[in-house]
C-alpha positions in Angstrom: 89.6 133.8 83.4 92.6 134.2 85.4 96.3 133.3 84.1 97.0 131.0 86.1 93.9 128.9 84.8 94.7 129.7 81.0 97.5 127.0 81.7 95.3 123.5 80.6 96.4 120.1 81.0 98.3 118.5 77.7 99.1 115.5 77.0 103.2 117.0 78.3 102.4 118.0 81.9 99.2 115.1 82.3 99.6 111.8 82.1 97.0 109.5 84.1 98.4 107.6 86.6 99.2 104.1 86.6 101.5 101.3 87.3 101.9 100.3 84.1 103.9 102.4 83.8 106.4 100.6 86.1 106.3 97.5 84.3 107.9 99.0 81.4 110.1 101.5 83.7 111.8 97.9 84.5 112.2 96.7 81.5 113.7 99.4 79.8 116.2 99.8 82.5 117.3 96.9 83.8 116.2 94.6 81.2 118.7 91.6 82.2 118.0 91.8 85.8 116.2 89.0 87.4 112.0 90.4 87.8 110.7 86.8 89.2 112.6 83.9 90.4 110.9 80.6 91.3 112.4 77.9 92.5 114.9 77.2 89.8 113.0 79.3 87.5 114.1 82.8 86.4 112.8 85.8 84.1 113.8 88.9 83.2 112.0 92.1 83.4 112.2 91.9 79.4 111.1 89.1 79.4 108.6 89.6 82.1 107.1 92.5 80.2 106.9 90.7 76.8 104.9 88.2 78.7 103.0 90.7 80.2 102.2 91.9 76.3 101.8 88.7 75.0 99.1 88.1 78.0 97.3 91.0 77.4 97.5 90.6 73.3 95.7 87.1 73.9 92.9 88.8 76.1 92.0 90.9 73.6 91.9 87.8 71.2 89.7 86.2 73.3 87.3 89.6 73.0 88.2 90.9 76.5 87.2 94.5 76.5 87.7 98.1 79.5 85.9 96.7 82.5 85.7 93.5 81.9 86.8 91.1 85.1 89.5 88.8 84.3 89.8 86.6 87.7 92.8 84.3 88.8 92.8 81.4 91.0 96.6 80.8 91.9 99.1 81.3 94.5 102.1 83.0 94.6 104.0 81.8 91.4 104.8 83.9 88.2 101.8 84.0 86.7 100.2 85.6 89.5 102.7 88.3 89.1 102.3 89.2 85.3 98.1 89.2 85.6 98.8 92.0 88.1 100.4 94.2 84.7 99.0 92.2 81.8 94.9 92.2 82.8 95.2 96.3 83.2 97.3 96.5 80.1 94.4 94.9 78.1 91.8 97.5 79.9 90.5 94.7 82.3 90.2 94.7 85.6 91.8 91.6 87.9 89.9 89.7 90.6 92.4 87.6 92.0 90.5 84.7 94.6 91.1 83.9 97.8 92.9 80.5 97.6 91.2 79.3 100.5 87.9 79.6 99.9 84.7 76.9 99.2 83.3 76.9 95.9 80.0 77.8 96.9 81.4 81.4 97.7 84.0 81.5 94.8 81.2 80.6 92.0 79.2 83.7 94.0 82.3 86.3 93.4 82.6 84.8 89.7 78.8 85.8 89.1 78.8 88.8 91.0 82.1 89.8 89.2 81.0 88.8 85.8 84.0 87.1 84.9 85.1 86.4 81.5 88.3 84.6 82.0 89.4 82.1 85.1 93.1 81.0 85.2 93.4 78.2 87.4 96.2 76.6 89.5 96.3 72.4 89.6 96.3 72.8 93.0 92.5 74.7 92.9 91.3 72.7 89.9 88.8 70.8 91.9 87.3 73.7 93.9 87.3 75.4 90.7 85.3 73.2 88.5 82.7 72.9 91.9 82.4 76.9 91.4 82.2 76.9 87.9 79.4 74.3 87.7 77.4 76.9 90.1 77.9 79.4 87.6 75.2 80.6 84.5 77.5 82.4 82.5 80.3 80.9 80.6 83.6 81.5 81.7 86.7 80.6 79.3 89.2 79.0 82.0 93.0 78.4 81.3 94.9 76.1 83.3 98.0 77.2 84.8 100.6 74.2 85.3 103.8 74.8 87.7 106.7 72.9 87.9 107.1 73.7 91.9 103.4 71.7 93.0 104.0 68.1 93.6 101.2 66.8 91.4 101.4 67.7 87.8 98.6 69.2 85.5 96.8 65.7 85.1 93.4 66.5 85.5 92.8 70.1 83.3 89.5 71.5 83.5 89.8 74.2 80.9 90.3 75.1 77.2 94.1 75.6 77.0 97.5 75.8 79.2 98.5 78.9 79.7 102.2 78.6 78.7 101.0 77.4 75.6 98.2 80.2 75.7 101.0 83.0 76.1 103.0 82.0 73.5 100.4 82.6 70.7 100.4 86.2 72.0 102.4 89.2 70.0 105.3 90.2 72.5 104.8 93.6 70.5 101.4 94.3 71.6 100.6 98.2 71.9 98.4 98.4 74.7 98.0 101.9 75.9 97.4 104.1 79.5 94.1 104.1 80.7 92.1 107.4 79.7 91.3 108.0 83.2 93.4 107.1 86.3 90.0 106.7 87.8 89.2 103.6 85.8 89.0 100.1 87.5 92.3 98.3 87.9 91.1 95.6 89.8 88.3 93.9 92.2 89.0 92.3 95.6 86.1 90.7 98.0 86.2 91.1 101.4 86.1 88.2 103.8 82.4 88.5 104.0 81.8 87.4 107.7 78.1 88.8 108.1 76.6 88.1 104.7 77.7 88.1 100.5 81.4 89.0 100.1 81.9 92.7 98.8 83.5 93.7 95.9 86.0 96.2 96.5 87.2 98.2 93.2 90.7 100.1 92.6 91.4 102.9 90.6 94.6 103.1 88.5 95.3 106.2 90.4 95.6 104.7 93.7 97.5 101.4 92.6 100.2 103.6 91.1 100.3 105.9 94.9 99.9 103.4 96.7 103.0 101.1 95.2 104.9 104.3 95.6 104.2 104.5 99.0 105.4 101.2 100.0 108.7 102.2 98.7 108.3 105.0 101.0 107.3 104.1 104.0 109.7 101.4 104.4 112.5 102.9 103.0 113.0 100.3 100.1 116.5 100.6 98.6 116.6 100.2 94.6 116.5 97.1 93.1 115.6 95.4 96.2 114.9 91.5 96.4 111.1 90.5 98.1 109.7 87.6 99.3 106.2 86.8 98.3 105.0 85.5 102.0 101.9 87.3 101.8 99.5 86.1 99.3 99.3 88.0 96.6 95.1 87.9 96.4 94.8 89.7 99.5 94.9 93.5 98.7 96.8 92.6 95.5 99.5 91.7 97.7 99.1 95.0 99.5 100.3 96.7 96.4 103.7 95.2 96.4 103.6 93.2 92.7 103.4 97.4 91.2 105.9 98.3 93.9 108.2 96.3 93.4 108.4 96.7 89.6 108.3 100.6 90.6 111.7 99.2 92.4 113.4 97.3 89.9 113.4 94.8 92.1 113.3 91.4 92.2 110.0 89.1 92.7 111.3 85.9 95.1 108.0 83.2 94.8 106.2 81.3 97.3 103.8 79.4 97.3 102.9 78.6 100.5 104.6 79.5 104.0 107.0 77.5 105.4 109.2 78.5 107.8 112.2 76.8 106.9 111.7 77.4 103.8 111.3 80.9 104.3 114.6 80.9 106.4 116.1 79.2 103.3 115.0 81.5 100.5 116.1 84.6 102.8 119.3 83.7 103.0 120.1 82.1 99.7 118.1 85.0 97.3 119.5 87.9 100.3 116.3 88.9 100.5 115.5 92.4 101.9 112.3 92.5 102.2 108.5 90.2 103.3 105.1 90.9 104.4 102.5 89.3 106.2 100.3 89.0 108.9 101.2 88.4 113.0 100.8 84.9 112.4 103.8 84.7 109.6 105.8 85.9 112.4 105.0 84.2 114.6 105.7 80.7 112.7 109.1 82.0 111.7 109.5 83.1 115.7 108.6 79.2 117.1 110.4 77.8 114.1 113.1 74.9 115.5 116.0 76.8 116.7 118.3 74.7 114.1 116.0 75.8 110.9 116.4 79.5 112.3 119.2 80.7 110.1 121.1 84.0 111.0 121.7 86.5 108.1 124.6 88.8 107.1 122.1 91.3 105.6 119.6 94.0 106.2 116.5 91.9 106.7 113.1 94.0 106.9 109.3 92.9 107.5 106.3 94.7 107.3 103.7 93.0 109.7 100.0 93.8 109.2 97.0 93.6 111.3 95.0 95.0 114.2 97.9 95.1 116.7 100.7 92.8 116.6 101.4 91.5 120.1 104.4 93.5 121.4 105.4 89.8 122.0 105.6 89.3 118.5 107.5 92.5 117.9 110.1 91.8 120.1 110.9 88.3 118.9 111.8 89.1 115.3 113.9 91.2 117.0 115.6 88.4 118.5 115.9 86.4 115.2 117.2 89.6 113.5 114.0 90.5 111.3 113.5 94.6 111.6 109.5 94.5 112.4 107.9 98.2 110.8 103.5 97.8 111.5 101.5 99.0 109.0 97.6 99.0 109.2 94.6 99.0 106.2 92.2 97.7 105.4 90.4 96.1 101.9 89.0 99.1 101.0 92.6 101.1 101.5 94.5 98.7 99.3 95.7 97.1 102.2 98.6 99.9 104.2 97.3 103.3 104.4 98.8 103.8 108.0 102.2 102.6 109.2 103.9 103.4 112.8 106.5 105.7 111.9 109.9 104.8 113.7 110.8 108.1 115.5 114.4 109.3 116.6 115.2 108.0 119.8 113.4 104.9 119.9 116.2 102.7 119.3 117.6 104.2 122.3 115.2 102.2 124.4 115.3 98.6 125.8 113.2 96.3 123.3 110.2 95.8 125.6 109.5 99.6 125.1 110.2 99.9 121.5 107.5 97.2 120.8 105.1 99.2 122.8 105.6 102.0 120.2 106.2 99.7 117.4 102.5 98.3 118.1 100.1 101.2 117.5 98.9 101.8 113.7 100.6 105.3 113.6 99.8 108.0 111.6 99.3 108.1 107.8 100.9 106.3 104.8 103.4 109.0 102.9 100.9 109.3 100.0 97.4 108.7 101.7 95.6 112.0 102.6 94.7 111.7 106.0 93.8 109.4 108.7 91.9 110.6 111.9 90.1 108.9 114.9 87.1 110.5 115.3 84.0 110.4 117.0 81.6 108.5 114.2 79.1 110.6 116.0 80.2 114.1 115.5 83.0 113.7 112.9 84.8 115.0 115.5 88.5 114.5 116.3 89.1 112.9 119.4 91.4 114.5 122.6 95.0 113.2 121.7 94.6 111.6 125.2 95.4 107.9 124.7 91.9 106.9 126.5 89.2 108.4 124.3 88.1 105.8 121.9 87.0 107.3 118.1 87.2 105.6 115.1 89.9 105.3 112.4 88.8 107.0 109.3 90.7 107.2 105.8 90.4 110.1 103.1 92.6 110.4 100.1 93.9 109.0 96.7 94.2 105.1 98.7 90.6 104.4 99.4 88.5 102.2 97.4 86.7 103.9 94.0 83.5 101.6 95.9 81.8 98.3 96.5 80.7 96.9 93.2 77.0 97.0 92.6 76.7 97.8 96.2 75.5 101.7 96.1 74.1 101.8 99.9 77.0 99.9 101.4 79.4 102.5 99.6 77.6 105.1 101.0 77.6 104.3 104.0 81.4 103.5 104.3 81.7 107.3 102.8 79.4 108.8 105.5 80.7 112.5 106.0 83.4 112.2 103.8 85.7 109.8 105.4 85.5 105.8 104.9 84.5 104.2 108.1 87.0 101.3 108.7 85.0 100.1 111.9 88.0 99.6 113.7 87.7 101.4 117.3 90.7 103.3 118.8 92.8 106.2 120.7 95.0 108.8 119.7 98.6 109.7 121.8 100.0 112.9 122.7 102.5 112.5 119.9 99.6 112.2 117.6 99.9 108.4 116.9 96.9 106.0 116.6 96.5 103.0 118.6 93.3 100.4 118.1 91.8 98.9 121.5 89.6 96.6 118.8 86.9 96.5 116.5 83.5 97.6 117.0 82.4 94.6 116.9 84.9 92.9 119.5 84.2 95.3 122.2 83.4 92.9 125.3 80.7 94.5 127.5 80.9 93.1 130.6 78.2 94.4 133.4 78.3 97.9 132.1 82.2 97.7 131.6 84.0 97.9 128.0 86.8 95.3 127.8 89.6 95.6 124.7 89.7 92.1 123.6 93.3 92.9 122.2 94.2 94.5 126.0 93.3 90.6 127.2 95.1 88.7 124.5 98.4 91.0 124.8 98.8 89.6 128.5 97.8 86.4 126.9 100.5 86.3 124.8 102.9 87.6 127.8 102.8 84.0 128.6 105.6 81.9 127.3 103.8 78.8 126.2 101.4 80.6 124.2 101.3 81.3 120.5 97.9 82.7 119.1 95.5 83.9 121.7 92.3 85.0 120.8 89.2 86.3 122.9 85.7 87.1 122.3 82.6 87.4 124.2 80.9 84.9 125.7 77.6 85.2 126.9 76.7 85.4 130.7 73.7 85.5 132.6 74.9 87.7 135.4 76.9 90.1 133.4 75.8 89.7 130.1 79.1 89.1 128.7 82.4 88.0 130.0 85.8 87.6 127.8 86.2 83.8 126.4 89.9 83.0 125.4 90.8 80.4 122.6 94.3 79.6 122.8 97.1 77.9 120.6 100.2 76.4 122.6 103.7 76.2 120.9 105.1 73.2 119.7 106.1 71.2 122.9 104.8 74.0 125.0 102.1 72.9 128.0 100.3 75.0 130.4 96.3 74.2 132.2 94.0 76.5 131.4 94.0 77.3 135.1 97.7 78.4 135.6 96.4 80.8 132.4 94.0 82.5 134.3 96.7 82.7 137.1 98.8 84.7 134.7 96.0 87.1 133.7 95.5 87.8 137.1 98.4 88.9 137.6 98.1 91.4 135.0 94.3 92.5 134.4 91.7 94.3 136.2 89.1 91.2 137.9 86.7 91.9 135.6 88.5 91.9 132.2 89.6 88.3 133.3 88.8 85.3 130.5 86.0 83.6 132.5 86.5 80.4 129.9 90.1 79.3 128.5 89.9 77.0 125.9 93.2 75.2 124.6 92.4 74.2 120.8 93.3 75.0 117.4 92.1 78.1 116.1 90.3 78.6 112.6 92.3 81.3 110.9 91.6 82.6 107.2 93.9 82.5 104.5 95.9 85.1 105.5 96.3 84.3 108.8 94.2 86.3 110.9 91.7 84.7 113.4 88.4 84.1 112.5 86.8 85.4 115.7 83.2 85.2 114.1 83.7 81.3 114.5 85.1 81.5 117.7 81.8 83.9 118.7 79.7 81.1 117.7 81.7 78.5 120.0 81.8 81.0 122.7 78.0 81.0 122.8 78.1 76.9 122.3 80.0 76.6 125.1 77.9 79.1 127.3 74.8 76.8 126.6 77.1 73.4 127.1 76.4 72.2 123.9 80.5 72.9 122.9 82.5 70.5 123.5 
């Protein structure tokens, strides 16, 4: 054996990985500081973690055991915050549930899942009990009253309230690390647009780099104050719940956007810090000019998605919000790419620095590598800006897997690297930039046409606020690009001085043959649901849309 490998691991230079561990970093140093404020509501980080303990003590009471699913039903209140620390702590792992969804699909994920436990929000209760009549095995729920929602707990559907729940539970419970950072931390289902939702399961490991690498990538200062704008089911909040306890920051709740509230809460709480998808900004950007409050602080906002209009970019510039783009996916606990702000760029006039800002960029700090490559060869593609690869992931932030989905795992690992499906090119300076999904490619007589290269000119027009296009079928060309467009408030344009625009900008073919003015379906978290807009597309290609 060589030397160097006659030094094994000990329980001194090995600990597994986990965030956890921040939780009670927090606590233990800045025990008095405020950990979660909601609305008039504030707690500690002691008493946060003692919560945390007293959670995770009454899960084990209720015979919760490692791997079990413990699965939450709420939105962004305080609750939501300490399942993120107290299900793990009890060797669980945490499903949290779209919001938004019907109970049909919610009752599937609670089967598939296995779920024990269900805490549910007031606000749910009804979709809830729907899903849980659906479901064979029995599931011990706990209601989860807030003071903030309008209608109070009047109508429980489960065994016990979960403030009076908690407080049965030992504040001096001992949980413990898990044995392996490997080991399930939590389970989030995709959107599930082309069949069953999957399950997509986290490892302690990549939780605990992946919170780290928020701090990172954006630069967080210490004890920084965050704005829960992005729902906290999707990607776990992206991570940020362990970051920012990793921060010793401050947890500001919301439960659902509002721009003038959001405005409000910045400014009052000097909030440093929000995530969300393009259409978040975009509310706050067409937000009344009188609700749009200016701020005396650093104000920073990481915008997720397949490419943010530069548009969009530019005006948070305008209202003083510092945009930085990150890209991920489910299965990469949500940012594992972020466009890294280079020196020199602030030299140039805004229009150009949102044409940088909008690519996806090059690999999160602590995520291995991302490539595009040609799925074909596993080749990487020229860094010539026209070539079109895939992205692919490898590294410490990908998924452990889909649950109790072997072939669809390995197929996402194919080669190595997980497959994100999303199409793109690589710059001479080595920085990604998606031109769409595989899926949304538009193949018009021969011709490939980026969807996101028609609804950037789209949103070029001042009277528009979500564009999206898809393909339409065509009996000449096969397909031909079909826009679906939202106006701003008070804005009005015909769908004809529209196509004027785009042809001022776009090659003939890539065009929109169809503009349609309506309101388009969007998911919880905000992005556009194109597979319904597909389907109207096609409607209205055999008239029967209207």
């Amino acid at each position: 054996m060589n030397a160097y490998d006659e030094l094994p691991k000990t329980a001194a230079n090995f600990v597994a990985l986990s965030p956890l561990r921040y939780l009670e970093r927090a606590a233990y140093i800045y025990p008095d500081q405020s950990a979660i404020i909601h609305g008039t509501r504030q707690l500690s980080w002691k008493q946060t973690y003692q919560r945390c303990c007293q959670f995770a003590h009454q899960l084990q009471q209720l015979g919760i055991q490692k791997n079990d699913t413990v699965s939450v039903l709420l939105p962004n209140i305080p609750a939501m915050i300490e399942a993120h620390f107290a299900v793990p702590m009890a060797g669980a792992v945490l499903n949290t549930l779209n919001t938004r969804l019907d109970a049909k699909t919610i009752a599937f994920m609670l089967e598939h899942a296995e779920t024990k436990v269900l805490l549910v929000d007031p606000e749910f209760a009804q979709v809830a009990q729907e899903a849980l009549s659906l479901v064979s095995q029995q599931i011990y729920v706990i209601d989860v009253a807030d003071a903030e929602y309008e209608s109070e707990l009047s109508n429980p559907i489960g065994q016990i309230e979960y403030e009076t729940w908690l407080s049965q539970g030992d504040t001096h419970f001992e949980w413990s690390l898990p044995n392996d950072e490997w080991d399930a931390i939590s389970l989030n289902y995709t959107s599930g647009t082309t069949g069953n939702p999957k399950g997509v399961v986290y490892h302690h490991r990549g939780a605990y780099l992946n919170a780290a690498s928020n701090i990172i990538a954006c630069g967080m200062t210490p004890r920084a104050r965050y704005l829960w704008t992005l729902p906290l089911f999707h990607c776990n909040g992206w991570c940020f719940a362990w970051t920012i306890a990793a921060n010793g920051g401050t947890n500001v709740c919301l439960r659902k956007v509002d721009p003038e509230l959001v405005f409000r809460l910045i400014a009052e709480h000097k909030v440093d810090y929000f995530c969300g998808a393009p259409i978040v900004l975009s509310m706050l950007i067409n937000a009344p000019k009188d609700k749009q409050l200016k701020f005396d602080h650093r104000v920073e906002v990481m915008v997720a998605g397949a490419a943010p209009p530069a548009a969009i970019i530019e005006g948070m510039r305008h209202i003083g919000i510092i945009v930085t783009h990150v890209y991920g996916l489910t299965e990469t606990y949500g940012p594992s790419a972020l466009c890294a702000s280079q020196a020199g760029w602030n030299d140039l006039s805004i229009q150009e620095q949102a044409q940088l800002h909008s690519r996806q960029g090059v690999p999160y700090p602590l995520q291995d590598s991302m490539r595009v490559l040609d799925p074909e060869t596993m080749q990487p593609v020229p860094a010539d800006g026209k070539t079109l690869g895939e992205i692919m992931f490898r590294g410490n932030i990908v998924m452990k897997g889909y649950l109790k989905n072997p072939k669809a795992t390995e197929e996402a690992f194919a080669g190595g690297w997980f497959h994100s499906g999303d199409l793109a090119v690589c710059h001479a300076d080595g920085y990604a930039k998606i031109t769409d999904r595989a899926k949304d490619v538009i193949i018009s007589g021969g011709e490939n046409i980026s969807s996101l290269e028609v609804e950037e000119v789209l949103y070029q027009h001042p009277a528009v606020m979500t564009a999206a296009v898809v393909a339409q079928p065509d009996p000449r060309w096969q397909e031909v690009p079909c826009a679906f467009i939202e106006l701003k408030q008070g804005a009005s344009v015909t769908t004809d001085e529209l196509i004027a625009h785009c042809q001022q900008k776009l090659a003939r073919f890539k065009v929109p043959k169809d503009i349609v003015i309506t309101e388009i379906p969007k998911t919880s978290t905000g992005k556009l649901q194109k597979f319904i807009l597909r389907e109207w597309a096609k409607e209205r290609a055999t008239g029967e849309f209207s």
